[in-house]
DSSP file (Angstrom, degrees, kcal/mol; ACC not computed):
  #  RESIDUE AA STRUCTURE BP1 BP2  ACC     N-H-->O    O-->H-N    N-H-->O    O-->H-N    TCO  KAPPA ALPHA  PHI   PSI    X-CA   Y-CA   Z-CA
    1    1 A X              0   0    0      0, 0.0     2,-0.7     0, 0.0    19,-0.2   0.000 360.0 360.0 360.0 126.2   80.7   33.8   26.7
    2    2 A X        +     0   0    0     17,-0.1     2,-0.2    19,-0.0    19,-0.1  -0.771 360.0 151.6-100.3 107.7   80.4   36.8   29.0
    3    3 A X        -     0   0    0     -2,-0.7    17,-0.9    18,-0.1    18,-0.8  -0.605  48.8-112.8-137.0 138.2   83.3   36.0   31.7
    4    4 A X        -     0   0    0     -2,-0.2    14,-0.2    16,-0.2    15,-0.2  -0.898  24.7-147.0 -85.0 144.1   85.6   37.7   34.0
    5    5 A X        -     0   0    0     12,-3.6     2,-0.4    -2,-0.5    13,-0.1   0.853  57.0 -17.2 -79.2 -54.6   88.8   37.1   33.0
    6    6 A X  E     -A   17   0A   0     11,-0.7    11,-4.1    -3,-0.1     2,-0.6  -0.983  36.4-161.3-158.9 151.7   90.6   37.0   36.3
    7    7 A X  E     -A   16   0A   0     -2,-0.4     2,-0.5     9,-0.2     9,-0.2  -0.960   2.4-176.7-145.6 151.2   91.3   37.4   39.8
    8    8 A X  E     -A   15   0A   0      7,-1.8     7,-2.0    -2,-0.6     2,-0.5  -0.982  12.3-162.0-142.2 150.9   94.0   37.4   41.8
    9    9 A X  E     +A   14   0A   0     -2,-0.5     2,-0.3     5,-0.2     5,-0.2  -0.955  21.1 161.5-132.9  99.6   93.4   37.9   45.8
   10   10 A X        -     0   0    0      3,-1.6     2,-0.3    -2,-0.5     3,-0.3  -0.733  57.1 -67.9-115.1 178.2   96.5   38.9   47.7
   11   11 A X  S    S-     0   0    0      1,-0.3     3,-0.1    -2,-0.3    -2,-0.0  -0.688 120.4  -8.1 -85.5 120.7   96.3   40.7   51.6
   12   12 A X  S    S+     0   0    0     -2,-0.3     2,-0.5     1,-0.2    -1,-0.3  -0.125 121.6  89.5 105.2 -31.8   94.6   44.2   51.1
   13   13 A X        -     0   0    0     -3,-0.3    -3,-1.6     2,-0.0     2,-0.4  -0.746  49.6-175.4-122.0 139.4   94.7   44.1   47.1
   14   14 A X  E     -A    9   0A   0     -2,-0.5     2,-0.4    -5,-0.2    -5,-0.2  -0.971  20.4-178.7-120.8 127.7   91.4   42.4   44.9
   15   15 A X  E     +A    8   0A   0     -7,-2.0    -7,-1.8    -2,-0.4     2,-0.3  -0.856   8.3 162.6-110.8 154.3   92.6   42.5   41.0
   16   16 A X  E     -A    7   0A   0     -2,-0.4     2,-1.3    -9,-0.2    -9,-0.2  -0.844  34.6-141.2-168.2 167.8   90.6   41.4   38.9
   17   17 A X  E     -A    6   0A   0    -11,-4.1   -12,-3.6    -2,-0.3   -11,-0.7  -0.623   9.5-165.5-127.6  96.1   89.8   41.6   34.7
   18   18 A X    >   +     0   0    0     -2,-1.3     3,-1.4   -14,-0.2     2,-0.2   0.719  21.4 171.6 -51.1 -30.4   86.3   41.9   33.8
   19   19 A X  T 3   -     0   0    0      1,-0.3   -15,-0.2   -15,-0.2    -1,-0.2  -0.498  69.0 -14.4  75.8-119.0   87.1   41.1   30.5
   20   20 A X  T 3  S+     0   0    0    -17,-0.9     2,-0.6    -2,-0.2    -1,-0.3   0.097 100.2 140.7-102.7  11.7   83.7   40.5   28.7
   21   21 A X    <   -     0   0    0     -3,-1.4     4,-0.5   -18,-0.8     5,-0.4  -0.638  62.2 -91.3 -96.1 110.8   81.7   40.4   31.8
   22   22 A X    >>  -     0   0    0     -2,-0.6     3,-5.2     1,-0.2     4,-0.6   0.549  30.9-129.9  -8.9 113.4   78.3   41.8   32.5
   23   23 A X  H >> S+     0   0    0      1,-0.2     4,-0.8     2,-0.2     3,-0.6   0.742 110.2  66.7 -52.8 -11.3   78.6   45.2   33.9
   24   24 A X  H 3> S+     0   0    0      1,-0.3     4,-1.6     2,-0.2    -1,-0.2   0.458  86.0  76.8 -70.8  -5.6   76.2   44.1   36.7
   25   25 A X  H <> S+     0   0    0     -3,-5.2     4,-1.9    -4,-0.5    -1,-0.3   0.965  92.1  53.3 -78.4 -60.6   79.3   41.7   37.6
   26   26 A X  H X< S+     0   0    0     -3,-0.6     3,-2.5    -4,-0.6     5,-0.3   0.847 108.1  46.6 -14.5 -92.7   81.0   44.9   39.1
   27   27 A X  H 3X S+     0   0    0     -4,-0.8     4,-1.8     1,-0.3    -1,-0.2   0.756 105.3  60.2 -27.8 -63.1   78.4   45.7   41.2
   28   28 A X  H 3X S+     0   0    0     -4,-1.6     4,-4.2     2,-0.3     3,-0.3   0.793 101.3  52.1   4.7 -84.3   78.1   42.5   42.2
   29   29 A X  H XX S+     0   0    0     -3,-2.5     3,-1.4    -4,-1.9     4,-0.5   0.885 107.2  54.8 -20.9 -95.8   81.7   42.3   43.7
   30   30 A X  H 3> S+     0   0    0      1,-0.3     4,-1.0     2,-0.3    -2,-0.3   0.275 104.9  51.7 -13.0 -39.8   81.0   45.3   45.5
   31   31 A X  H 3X S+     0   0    0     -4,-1.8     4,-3.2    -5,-0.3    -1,-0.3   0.912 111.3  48.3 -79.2 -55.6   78.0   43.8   47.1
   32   32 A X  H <X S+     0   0    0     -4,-4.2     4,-0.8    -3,-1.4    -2,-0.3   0.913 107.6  54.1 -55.3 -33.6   80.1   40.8   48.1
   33   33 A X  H  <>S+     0   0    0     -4,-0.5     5,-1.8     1,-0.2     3,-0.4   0.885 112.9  46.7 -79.8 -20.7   83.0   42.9   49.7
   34   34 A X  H ><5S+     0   0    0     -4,-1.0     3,-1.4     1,-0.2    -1,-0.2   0.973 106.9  49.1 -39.6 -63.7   80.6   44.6   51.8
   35   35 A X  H 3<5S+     0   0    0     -4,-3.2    -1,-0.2     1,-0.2    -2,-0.2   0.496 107.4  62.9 -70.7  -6.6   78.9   41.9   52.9
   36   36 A X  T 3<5S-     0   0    0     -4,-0.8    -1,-0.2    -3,-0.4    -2,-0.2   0.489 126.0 -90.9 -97.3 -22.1   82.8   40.5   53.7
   37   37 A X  T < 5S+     0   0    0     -3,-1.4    -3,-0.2     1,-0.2    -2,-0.1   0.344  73.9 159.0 120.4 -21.0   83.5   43.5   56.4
   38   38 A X      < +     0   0    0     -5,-1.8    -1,-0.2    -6,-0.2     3,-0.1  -0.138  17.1 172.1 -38.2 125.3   84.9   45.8   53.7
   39   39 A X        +     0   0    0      1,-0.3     2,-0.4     0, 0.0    -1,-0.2   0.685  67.5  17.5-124.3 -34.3   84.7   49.4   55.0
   40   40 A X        -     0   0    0      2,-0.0    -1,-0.3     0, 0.0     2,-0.2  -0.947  55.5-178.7-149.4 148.8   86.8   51.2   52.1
   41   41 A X        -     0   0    0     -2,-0.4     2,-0.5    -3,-0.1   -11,-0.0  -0.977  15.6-152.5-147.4 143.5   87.8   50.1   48.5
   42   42 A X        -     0   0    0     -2,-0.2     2,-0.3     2,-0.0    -2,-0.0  -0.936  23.0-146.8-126.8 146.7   90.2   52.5   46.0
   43   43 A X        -     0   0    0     -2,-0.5     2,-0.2     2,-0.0    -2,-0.0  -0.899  17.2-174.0-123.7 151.6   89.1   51.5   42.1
   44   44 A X        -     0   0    0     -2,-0.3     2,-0.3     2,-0.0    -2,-0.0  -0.882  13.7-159.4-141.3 132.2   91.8   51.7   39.5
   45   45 A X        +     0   0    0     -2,-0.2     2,-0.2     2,-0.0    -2,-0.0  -0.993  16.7 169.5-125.5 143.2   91.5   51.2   35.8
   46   46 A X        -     0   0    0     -2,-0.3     2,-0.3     2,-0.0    -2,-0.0  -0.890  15.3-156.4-146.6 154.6   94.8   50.3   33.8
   47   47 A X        -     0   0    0     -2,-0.2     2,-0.8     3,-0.0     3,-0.1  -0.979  25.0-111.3-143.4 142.8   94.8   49.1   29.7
   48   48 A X        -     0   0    0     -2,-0.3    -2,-0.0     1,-0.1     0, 0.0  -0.557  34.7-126.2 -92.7 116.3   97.1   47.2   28.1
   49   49 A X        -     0   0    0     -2,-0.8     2,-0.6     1,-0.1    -1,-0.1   0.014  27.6-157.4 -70.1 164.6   98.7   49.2   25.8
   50   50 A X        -     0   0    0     -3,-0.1     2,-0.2     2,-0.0    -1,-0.1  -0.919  13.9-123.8-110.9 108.4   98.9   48.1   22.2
   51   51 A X        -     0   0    0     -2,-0.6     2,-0.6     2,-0.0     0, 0.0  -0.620  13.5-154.0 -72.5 148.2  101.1   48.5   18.6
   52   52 A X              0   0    0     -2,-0.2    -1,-0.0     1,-0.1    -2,-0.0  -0.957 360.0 360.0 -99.2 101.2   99.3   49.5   15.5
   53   53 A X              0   0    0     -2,-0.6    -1,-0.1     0, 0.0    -2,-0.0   0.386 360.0 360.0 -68.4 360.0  101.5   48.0   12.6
């Protein structure tokens, strides 16, 4: 199943973890935080780092 993972909504900050989810789900977003009053948005990408055993 192709899913965002998560979202978390705090004042000023949108997280959220596309996880397997269509890229067109981005866009998507975007469209809605426009349509929401948004005027500015700063994108961030962070990965969870990993061991190799």
């Amino acid at each position: 199943m192709r899913i965002v993972h998560s979202l978390l909504v705090e004042p000023g900050l949108l997280s959220i973890d596309f996880g397997t989810a269509e890229p067109a789900a981005f866009w998507e977003i975007l469209d809605l935080l426009k349509n929401a009053g948004a005027s500015s948005i700063d994108i961030s990408c962070s990965r969870a780092k990993t061991e190799l055993n």
